[in-house]
C-alpha positions in Angstrom: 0.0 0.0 0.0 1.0 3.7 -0.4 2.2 6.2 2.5 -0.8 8.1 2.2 -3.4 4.6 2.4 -1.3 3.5 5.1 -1.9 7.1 6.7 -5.7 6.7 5.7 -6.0 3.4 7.1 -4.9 4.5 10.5 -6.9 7.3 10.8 -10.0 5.3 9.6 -8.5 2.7 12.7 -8.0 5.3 15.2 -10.0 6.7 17.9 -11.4 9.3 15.7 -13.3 6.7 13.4 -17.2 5.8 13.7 -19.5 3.3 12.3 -21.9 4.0 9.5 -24.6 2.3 7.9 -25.3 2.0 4.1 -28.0 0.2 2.5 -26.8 -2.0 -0.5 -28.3 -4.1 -2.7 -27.9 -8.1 -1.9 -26.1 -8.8 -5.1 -23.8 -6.0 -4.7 -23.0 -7.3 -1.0 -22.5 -10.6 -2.4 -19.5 -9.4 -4.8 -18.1 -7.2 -1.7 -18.0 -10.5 -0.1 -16.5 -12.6 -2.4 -14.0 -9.9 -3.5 -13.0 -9.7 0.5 -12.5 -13.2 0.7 -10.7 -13.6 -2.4 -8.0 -11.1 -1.0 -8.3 -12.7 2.9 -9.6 -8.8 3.8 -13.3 -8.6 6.4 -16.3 -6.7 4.4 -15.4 -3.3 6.2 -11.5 -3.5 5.5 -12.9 -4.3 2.0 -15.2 -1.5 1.2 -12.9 0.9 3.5 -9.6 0.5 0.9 -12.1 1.1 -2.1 -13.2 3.9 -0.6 -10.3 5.2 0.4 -8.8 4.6 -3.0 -11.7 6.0 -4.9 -11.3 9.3 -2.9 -7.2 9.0 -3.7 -8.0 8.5 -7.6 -6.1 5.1 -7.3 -6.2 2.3 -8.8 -4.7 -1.6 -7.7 -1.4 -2.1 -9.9 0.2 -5.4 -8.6 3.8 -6.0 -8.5 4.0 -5.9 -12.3 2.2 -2.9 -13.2 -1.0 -4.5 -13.9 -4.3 -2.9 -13.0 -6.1 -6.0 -12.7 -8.3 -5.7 -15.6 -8.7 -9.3 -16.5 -11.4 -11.2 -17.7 -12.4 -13.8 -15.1 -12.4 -17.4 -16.7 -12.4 -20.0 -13.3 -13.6 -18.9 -10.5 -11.4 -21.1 -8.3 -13.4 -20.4 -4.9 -16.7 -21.9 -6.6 -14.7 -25.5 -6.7 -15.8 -28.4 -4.4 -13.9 -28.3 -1.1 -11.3 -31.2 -1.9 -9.6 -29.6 -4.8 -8.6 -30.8 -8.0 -5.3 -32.7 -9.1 -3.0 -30.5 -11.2 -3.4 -32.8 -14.5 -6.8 -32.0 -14.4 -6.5 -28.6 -13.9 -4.2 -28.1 -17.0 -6.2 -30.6 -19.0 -9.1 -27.9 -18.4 -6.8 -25.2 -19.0 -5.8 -26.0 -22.4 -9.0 -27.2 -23.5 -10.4 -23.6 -23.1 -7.4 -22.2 -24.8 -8.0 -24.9 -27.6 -4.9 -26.3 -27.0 -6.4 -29.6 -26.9 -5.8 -31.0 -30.3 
């Protein structure tokens, strides 16, 4: 994170923070919660970076410069809870890149 979300984060953390309550729709809190889990983050820590992010004009670049714009393919998370063996998982892989002739 930046010096000035870092800063953010603590004020948001300190004494001088309060609770608030918003009214959102339930599909909208259902991709806040998913989104949260996805980056080990609670709904408030969640919706408190975006804010403060939003209000900063910043976007998430990861470690390579990438904004994250990708187009989701496998959702992972969705997967029964005993995983999947890594030949499968490339078999599947390839076949939606075609690569499967």
């Amino acid at each position: 994170m930046t010096r000035a979300i870092h800063k953010m984060y603590y004020l948001c953390m300190s004494n001088n923070s309060r609770a608030i309550n918003i009214t959102l729709p339930d599909e909208l809190v259902r991709e806040i919660d998913k989104a949260a889990k996805g980056e080990y983050a609670s709904r408030s820590d969640f919706i408190r970076e975006s804010v403060v992010r939003r209000l900063k004009n910043q976007r998430i670049v990861d470690e390579w410069g990438d904004s994250g714009n990708w187009e989701a393919v496998v959702d992972f998370r969705d997967l029964p809870g005993g995983g999947m063996p890594a030949e499968e998982l490339l078999k599947r892989l390839k076949h939606l890149h075609g690569q499967d002739r």
